[in-house]
CHARMM-style PDB file with segment names, atoms N, HN, CA, C and O in Angstrom:
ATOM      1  N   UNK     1      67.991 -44.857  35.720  1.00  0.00      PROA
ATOM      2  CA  UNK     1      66.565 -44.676  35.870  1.00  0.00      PROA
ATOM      3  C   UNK     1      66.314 -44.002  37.211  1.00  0.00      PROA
ATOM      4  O   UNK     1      66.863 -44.329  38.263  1.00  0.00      PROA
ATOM      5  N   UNK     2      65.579 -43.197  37.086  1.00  0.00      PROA
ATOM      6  HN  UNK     2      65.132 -42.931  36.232  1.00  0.00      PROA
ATOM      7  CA  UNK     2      65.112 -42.467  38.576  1.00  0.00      PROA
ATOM      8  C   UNK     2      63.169 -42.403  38.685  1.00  0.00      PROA
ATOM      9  O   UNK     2      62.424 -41.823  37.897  1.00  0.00      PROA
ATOM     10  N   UNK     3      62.932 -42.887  39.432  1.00  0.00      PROA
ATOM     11  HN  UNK     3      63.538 -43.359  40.073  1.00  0.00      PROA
ATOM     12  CA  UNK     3      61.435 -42.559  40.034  1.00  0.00      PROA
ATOM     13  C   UNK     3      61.427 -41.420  40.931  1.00  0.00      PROA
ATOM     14  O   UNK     3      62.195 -41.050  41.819  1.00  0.00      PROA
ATOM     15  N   UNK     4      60.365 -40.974  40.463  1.00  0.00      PROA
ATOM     16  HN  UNK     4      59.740 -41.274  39.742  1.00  0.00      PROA
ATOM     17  CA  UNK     4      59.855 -39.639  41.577  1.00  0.00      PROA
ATOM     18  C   UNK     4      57.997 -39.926  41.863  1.00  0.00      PROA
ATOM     19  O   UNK     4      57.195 -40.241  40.984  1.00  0.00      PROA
ATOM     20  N   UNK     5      57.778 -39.767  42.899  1.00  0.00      PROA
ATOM     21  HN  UNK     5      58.429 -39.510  43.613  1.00  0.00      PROA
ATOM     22  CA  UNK     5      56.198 -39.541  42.999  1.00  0.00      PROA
ATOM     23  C   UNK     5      55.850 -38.024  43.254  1.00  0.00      PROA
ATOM     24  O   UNK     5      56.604 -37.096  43.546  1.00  0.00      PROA
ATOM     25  N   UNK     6      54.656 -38.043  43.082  1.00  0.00      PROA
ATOM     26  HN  UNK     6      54.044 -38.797  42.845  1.00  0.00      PROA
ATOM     27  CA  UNK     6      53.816 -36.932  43.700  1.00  0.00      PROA
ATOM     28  C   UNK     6      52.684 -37.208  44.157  1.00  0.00      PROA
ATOM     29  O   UNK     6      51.723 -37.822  43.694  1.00  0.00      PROA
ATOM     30  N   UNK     7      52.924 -36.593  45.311  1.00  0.00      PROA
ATOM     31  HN  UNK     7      53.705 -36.094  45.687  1.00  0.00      PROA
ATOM     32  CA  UNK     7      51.409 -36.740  46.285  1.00  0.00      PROA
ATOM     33  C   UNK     7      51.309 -35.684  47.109  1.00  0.00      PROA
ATOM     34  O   UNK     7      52.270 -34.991  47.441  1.00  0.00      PROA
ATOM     35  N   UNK     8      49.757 -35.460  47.595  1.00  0.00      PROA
ATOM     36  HN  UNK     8      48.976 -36.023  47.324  1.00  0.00      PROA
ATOM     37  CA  UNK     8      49.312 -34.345  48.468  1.00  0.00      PROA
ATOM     38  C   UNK     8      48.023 -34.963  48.262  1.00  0.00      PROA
ATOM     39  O   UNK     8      47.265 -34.984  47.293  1.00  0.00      PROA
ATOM     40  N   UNK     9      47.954 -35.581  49.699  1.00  0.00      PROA
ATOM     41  HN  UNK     9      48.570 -35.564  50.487  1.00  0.00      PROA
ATOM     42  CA  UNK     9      46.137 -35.783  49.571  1.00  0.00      PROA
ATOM     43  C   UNK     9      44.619 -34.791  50.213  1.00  0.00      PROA
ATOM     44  O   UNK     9      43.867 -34.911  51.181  1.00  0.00      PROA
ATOM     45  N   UNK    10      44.722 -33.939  49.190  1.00  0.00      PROA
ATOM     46  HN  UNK    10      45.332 -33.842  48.404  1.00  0.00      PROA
ATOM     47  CA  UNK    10      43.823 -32.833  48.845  1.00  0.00      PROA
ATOM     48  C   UNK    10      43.601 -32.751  47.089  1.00  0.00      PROA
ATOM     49  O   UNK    10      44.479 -33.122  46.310  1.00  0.00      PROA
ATOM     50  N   UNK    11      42.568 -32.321  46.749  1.00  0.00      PROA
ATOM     51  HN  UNK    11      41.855 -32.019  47.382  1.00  0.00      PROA
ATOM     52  CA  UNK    11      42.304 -31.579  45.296  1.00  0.00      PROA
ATOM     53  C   UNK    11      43.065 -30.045  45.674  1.00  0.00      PROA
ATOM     54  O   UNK    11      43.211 -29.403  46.714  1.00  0.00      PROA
ATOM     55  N   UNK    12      43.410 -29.870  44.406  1.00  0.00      PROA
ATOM     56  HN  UNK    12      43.292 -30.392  43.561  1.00  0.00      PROA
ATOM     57  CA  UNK    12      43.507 -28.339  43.934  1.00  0.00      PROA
ATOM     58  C   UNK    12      44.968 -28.256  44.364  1.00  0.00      PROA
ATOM     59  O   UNK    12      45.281 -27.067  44.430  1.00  0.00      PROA
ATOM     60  N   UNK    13      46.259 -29.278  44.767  1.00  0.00      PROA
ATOM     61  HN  UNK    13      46.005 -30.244  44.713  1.00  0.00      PROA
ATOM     62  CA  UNK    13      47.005 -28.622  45.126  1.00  0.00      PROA
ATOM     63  C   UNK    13      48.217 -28.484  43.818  1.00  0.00      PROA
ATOM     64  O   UNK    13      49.404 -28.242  44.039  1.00  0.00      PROA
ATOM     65  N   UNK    14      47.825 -28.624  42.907  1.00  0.00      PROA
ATOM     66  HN  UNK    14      46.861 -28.820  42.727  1.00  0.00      PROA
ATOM     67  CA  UNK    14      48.838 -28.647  41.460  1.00  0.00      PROA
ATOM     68  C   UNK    14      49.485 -30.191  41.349  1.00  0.00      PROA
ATOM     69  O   UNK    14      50.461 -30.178  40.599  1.00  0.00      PROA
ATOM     70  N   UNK    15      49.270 -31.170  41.757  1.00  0.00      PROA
ATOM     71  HN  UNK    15      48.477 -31.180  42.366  1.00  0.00      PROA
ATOM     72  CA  UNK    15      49.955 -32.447  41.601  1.00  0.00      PROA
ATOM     73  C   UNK    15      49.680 -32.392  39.897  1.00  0.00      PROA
ATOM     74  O   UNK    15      50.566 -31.872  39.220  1.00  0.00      PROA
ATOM     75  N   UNK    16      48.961 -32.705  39.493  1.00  0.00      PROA
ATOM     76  HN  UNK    16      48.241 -33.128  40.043  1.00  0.00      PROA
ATOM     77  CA  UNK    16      48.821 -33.066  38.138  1.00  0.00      PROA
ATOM     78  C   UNK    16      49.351 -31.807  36.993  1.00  0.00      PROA
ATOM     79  O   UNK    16      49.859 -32.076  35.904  1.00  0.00      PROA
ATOM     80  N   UNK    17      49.129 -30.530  37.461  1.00  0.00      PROA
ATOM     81  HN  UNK    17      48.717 -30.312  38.345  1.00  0.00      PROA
ATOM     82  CA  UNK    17      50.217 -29.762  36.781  1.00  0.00      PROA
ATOM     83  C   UNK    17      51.399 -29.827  36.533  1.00  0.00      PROA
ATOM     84  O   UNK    17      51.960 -29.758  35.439  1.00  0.00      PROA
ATOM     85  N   UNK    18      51.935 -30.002  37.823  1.00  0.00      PROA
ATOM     86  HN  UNK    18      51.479 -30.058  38.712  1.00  0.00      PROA
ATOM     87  CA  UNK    18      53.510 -30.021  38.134  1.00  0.00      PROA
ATOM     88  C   UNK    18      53.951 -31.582  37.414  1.00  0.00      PROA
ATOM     89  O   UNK    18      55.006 -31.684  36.788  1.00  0.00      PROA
ATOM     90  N   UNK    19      53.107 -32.633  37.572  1.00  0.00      PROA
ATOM     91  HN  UNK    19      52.249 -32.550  38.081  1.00  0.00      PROA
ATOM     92  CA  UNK    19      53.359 -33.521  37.019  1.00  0.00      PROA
ATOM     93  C   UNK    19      53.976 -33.403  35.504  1.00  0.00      PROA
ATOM     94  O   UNK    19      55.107 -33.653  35.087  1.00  0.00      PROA
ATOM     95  N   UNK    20      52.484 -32.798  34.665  1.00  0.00      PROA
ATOM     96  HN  UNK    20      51.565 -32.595  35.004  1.00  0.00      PROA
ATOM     97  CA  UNK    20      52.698 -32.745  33.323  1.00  0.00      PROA
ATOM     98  C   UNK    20      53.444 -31.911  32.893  1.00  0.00      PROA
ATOM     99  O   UNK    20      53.759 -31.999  31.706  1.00  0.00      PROA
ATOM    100  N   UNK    21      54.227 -30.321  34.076  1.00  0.00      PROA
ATOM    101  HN  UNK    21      53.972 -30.249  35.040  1.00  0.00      PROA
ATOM    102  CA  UNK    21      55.054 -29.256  33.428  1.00  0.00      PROA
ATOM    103  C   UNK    21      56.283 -30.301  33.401  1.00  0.00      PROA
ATOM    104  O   UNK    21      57.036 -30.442  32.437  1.00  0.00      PROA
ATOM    105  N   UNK    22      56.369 -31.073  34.726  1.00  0.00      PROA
ATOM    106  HN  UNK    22      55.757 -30.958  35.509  1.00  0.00      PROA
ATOM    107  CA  UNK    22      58.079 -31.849  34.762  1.00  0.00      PROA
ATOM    108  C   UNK    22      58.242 -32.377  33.466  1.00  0.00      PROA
ATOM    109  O   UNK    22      59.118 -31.902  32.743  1.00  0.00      PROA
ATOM    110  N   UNK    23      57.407 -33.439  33.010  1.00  0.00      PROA
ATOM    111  HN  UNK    23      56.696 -33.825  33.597  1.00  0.00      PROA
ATOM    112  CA  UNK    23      57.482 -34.812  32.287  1.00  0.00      PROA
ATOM    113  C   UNK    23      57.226 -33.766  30.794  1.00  0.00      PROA
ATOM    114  O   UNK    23      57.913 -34.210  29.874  1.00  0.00      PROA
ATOM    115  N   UNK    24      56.643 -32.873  30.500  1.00  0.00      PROA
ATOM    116  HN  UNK    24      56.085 -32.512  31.247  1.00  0.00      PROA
ATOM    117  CA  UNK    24      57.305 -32.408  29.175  1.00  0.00      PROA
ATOM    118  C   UNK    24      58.531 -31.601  29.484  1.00  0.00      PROA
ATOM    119  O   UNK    24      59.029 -31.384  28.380  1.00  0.00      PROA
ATOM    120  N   UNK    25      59.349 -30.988  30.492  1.00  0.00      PROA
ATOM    121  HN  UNK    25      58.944 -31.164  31.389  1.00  0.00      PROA
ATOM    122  CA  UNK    25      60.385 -30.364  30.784  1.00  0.00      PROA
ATOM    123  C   UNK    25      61.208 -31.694  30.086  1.00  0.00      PROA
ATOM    124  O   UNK    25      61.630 -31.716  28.930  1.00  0.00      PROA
ATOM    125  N   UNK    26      61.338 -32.907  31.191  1.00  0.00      PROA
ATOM    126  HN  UNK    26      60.996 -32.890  32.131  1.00  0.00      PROA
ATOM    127  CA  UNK    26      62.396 -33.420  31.127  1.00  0.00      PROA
ATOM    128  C   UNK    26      62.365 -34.348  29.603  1.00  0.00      PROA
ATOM    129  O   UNK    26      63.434 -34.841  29.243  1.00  0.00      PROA
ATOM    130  N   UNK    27      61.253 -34.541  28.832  1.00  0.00      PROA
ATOM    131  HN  UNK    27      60.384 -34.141  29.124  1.00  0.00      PROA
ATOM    132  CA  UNK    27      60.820 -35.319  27.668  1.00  0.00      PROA
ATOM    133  C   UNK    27      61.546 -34.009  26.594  1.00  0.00      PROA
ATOM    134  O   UNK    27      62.370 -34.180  25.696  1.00  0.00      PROA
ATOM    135  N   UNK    28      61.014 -32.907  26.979  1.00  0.00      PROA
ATOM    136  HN  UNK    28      60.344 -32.767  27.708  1.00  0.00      PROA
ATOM    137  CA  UNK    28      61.590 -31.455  25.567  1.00  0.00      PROA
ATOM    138  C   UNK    28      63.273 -31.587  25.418  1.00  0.00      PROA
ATOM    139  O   UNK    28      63.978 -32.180  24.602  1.00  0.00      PROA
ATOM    140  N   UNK    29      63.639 -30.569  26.855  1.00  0.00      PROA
ATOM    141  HN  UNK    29      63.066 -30.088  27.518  1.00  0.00      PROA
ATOM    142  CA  UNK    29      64.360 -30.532  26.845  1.00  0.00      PROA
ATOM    143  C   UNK    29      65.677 -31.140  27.041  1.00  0.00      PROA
ATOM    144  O   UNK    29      66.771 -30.960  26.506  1.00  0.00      PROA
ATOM    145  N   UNK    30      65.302 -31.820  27.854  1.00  0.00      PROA
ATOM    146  HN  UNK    30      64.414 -31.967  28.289  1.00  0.00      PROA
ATOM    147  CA  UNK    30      66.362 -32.872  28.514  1.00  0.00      PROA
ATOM    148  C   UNK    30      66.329 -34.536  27.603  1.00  0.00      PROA
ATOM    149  O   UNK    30      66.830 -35.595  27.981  1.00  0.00      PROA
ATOM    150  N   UNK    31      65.568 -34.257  26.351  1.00  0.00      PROA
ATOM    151  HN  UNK    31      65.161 -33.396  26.044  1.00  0.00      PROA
ATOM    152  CA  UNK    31      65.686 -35.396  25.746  1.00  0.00      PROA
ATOM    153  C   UNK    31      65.533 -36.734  26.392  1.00  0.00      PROA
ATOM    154  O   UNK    31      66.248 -37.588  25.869  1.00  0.00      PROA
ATOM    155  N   UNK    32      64.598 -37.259  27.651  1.00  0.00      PROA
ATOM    156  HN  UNK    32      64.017 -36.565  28.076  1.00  0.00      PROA
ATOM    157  CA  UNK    32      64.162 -38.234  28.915  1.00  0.00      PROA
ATOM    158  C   UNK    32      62.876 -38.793  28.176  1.00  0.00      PROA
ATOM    159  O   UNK    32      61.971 -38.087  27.731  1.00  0.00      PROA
ATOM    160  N   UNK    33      62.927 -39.881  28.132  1.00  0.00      PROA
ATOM    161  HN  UNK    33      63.662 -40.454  28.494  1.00  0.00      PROA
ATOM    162  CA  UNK    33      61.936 -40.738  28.116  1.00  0.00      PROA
ATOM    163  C   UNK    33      61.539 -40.766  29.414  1.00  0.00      PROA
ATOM    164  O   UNK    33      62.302 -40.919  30.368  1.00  0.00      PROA
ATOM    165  N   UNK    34      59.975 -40.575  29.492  1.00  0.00      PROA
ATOM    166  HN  UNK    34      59.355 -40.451  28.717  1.00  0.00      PROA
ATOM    167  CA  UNK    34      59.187 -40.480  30.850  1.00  0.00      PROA
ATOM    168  C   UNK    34      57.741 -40.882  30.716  1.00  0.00      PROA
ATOM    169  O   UNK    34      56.887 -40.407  29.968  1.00  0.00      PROA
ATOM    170  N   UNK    35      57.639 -41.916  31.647  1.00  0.00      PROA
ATOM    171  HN  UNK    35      58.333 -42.303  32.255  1.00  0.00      PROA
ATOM    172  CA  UNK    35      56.581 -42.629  31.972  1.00  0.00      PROA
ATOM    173  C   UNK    35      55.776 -41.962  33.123  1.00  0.00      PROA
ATOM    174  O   UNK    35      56.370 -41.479  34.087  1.00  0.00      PROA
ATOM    175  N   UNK    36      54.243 -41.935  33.004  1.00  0.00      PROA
ATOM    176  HN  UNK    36      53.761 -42.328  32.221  1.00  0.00      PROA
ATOM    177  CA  UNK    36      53.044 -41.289  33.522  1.00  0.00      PROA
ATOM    178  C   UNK    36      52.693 -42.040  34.079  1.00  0.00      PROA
ATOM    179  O   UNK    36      52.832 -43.067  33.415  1.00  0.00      PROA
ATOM    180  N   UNK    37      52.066 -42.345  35.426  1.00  0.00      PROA
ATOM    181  HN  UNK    37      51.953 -41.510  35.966  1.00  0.00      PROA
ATOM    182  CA  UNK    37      50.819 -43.099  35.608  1.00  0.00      PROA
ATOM    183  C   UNK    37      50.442 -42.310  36.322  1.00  0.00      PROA
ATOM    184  O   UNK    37      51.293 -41.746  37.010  1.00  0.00      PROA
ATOM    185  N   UNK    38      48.857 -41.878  36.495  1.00  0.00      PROA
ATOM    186  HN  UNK    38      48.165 -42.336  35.936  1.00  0.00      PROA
ATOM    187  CA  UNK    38      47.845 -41.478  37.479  1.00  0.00      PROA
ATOM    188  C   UNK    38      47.152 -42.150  37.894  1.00  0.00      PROA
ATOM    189  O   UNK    38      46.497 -42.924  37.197  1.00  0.00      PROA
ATOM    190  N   UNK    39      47.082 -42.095  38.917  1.00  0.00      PROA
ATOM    191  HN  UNK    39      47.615 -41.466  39.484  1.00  0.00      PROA
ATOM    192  CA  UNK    39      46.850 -42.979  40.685  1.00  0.00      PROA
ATOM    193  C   UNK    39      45.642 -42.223  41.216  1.00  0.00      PROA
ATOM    194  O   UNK    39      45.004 -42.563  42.212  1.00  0.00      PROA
ATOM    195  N   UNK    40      45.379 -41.110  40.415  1.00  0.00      PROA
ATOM    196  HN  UNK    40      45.897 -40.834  39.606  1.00  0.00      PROA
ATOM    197  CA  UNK    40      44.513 -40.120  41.020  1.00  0.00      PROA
ATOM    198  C   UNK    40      43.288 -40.583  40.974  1.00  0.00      PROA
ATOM    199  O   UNK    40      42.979 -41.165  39.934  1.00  0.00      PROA
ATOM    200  N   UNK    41      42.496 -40.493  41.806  1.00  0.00      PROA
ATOM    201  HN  UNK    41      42.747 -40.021  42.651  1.00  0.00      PROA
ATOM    202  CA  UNK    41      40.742 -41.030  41.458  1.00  0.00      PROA
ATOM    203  C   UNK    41      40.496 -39.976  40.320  1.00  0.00      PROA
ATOM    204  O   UNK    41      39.893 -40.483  39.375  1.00  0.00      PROA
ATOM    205  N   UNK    42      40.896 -38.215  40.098  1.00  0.00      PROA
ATOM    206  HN  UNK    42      41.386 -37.803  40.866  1.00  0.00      PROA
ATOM    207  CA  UNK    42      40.416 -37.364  39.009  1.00  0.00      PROA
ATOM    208  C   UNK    42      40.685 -37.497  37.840  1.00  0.00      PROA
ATOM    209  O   UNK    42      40.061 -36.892  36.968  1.00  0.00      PROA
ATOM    210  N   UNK    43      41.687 -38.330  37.580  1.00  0.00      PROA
ATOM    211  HN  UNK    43      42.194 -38.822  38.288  1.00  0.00      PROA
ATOM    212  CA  UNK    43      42.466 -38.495  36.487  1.00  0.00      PROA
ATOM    213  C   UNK    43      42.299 -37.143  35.855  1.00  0.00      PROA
ATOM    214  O   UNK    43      41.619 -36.991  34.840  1.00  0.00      PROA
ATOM    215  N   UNK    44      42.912 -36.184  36.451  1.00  0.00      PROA
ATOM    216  HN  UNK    44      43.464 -36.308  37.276  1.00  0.00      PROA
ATOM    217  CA  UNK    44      42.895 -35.273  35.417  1.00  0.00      PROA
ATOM    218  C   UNK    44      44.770 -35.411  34.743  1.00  0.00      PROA
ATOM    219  O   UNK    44      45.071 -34.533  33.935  1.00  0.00      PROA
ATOM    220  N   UNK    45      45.361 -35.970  34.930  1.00  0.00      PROA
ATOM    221  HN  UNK    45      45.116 -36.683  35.586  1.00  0.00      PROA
ATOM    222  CA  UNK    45      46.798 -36.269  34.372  1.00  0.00      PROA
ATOM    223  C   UNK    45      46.109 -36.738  33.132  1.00  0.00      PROA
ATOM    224  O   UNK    45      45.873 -36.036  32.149  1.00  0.00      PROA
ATOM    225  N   UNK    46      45.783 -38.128  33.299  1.00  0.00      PROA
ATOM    226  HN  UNK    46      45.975 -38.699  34.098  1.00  0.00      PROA
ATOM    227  CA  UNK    46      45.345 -38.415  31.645  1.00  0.00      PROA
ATOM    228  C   UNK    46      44.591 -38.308  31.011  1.00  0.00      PROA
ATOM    229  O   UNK    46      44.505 -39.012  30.005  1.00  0.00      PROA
ATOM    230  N   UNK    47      43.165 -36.807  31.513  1.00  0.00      PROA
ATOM    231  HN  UNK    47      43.235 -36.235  32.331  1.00  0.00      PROA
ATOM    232  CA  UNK    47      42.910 -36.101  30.912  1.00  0.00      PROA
ATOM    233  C   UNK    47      43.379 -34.973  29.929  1.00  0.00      PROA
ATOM    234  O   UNK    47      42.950 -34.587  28.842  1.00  0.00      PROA
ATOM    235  N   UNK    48      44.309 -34.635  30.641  1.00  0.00      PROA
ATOM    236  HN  UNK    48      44.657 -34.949  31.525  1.00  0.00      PROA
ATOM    237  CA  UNK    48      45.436 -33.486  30.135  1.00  0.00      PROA
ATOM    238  C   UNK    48      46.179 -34.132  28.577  1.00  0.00      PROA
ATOM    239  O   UNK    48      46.204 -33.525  27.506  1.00  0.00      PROA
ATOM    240  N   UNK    49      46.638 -35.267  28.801  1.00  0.00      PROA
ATOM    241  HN  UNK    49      46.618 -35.760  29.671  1.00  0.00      PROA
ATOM    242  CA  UNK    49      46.487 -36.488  27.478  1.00  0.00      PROA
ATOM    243  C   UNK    49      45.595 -36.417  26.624  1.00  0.00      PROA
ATOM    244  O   UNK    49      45.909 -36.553  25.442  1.00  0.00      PROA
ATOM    245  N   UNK    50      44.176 -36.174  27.013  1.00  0.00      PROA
ATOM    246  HN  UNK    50      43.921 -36.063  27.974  1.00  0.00      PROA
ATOM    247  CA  UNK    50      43.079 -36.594  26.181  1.00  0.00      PROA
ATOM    248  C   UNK    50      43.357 -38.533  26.084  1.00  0.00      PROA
ATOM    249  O   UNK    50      43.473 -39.211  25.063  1.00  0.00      PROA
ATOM    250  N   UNK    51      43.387 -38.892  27.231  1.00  0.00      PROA
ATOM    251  HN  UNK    51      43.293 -38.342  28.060  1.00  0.00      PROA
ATOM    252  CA  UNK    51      43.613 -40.163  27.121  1.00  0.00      PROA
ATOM    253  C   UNK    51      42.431 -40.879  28.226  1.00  0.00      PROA
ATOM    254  O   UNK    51      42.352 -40.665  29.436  1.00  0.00      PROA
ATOM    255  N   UNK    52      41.762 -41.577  27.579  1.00  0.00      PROA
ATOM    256  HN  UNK    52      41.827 -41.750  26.596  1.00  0.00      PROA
ATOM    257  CA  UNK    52      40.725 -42.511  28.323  1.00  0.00      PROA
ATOM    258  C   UNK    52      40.811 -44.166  28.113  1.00  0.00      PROA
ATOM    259  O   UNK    52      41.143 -44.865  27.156  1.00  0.00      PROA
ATOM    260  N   UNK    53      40.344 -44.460  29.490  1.00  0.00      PROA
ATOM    261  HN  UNK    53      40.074 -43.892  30.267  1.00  0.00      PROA
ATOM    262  CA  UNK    53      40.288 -46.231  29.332  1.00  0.00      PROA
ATOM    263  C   UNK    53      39.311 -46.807  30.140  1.00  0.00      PROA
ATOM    264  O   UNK    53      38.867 -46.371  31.202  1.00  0.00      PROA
ATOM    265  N   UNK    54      39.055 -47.689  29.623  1.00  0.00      PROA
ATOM    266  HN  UNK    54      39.415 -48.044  28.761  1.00  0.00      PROA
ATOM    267  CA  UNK    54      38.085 -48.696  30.736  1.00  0.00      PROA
ATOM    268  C   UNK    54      39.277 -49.211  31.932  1.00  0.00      PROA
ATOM    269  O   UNK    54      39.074 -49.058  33.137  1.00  0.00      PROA
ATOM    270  N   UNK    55      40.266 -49.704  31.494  1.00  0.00      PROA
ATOM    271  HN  UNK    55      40.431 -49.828  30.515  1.00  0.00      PROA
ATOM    272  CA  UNK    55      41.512 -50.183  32.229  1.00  0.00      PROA
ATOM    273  C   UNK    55      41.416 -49.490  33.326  1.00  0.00      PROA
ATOM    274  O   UNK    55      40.773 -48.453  33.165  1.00  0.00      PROA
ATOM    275  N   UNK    56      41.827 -49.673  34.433  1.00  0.00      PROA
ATOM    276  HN  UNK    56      42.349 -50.516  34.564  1.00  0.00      PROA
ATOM    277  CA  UNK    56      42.245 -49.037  35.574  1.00  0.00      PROA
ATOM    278  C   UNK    56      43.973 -49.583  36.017  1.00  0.00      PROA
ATOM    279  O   UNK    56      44.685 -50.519  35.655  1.00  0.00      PROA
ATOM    280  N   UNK    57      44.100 -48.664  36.784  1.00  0.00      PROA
ATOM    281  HN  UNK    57      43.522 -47.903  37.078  1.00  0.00      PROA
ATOM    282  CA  UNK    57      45.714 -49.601  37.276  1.00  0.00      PROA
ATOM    283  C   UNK    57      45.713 -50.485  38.047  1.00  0.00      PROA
ATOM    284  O   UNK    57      46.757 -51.056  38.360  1.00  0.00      PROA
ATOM    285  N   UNK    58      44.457 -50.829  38.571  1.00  0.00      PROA
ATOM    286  HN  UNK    58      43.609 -50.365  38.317  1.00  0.00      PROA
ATOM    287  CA  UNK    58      44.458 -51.746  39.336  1.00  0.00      PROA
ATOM    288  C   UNK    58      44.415 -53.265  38.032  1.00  0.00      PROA
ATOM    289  O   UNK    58      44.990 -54.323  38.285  1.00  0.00      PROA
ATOM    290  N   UNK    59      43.835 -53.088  37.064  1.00  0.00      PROA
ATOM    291  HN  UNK    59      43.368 -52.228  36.859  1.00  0.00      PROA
ATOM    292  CA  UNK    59      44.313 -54.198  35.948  1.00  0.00      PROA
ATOM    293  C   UNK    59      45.162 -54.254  35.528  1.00  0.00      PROA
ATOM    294  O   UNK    59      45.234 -55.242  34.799  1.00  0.00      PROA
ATOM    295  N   UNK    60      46.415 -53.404  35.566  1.00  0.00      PROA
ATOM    296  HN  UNK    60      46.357 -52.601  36.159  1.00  0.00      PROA
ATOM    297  CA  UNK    60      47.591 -53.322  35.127  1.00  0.00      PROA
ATOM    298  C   UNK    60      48.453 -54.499  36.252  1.00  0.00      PROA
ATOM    299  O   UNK    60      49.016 -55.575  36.051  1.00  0.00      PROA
ATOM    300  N   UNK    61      48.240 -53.754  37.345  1.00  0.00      PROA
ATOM    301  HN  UNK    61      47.783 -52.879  37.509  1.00  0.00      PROA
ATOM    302  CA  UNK    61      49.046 -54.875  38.343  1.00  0.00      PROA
ATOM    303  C   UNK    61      48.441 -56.426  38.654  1.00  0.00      PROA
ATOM    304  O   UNK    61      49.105 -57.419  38.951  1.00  0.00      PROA
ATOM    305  N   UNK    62      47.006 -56.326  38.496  1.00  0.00      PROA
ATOM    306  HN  UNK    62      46.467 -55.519  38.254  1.00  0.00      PROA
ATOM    307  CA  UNK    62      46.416 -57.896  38.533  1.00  0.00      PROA
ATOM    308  C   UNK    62      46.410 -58.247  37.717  1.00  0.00      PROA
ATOM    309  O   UNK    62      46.867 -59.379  37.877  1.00  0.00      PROA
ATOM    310  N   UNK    63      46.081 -58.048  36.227  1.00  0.00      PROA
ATOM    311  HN  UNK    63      45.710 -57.129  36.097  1.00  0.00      PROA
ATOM    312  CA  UNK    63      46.200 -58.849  35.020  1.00  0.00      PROA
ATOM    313  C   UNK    63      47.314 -58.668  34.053  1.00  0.00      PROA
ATOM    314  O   UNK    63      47.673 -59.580  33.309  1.00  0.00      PROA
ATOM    315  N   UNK    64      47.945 -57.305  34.066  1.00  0.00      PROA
ATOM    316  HN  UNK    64      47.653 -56.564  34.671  1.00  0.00      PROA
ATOM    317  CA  UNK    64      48.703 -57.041  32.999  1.00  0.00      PROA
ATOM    318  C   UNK    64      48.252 -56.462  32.248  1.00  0.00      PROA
ATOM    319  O   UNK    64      49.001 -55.744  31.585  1.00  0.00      PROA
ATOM    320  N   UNK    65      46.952 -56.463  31.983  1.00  0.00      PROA
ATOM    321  HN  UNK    65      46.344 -57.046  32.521  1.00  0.00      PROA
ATOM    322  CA  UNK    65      46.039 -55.721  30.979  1.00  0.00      PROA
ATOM    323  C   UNK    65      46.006 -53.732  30.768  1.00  0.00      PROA
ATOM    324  O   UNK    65      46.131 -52.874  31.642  1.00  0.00      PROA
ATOM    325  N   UNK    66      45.851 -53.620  29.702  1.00  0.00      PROA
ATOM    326  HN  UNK    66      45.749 -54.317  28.992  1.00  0.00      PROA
ATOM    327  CA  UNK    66      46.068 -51.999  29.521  1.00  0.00      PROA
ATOM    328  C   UNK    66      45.625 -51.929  28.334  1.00  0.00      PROA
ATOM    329  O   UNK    66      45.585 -52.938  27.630  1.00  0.00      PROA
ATOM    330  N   UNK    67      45.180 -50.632  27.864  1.00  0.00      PROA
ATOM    331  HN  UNK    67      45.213 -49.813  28.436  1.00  0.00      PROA
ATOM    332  CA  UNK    67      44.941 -49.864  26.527  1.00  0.00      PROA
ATOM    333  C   UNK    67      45.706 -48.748  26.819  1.00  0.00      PROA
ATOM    334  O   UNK    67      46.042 -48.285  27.909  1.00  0.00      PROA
ATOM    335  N   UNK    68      45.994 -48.287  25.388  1.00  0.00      PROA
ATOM    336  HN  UNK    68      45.721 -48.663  24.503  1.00  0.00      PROA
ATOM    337  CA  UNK    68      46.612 -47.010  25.564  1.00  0.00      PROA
ATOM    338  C   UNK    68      47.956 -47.258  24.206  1.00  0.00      PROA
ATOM    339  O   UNK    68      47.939 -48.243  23.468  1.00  0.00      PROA
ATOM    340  N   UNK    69      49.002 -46.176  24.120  1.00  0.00      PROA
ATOM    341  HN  UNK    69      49.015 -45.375  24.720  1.00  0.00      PROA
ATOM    342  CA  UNK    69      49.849 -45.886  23.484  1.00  0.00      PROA
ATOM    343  C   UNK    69      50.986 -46.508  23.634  1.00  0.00      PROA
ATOM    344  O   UNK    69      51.147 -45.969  24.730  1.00  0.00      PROA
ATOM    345  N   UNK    70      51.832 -47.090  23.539  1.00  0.00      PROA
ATOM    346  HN  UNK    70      51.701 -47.528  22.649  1.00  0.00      PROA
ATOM    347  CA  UNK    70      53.213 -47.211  23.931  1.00  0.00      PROA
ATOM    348  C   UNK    70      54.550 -46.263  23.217  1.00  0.00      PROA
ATOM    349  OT1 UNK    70      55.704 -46.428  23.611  1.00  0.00      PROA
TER     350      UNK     70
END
């Protein structure tokens, strides 16, 4: 298992691009199961999903609680 982050605290600097080009790179080609989370206040990562929630991550780590896909 390997973690990577991305950060740059500014808008506009491609975090959430580069995010979603890696994670279908390494999901296509490289046959990788890869886990998302956006941390971003824009959520444009799990926009790019077409994925919405009331959940925040901050309920993920205090309650456990989530919607979404597995």
């Amino acid at each position: 298992m390997k973690i990577q982050t991305i950060n740059l605290d500014k808008g506009g600097g491609g975090k959430s691009s580069h995010a979603y080009n890696q994670a279908w790179w390494l999901a296509t080609e490289k046959n990788k199961r890869v886990l998302l989370i956006d941390g971003a206040r824009e959520c444009n990562l799990s926009h790019s999903f077409d994925v919405t929630s009331e959940k925040t991550i901050y309920d993920i780590f205090q309650t456990g609680e989530y919607e979404g896909h597995l």
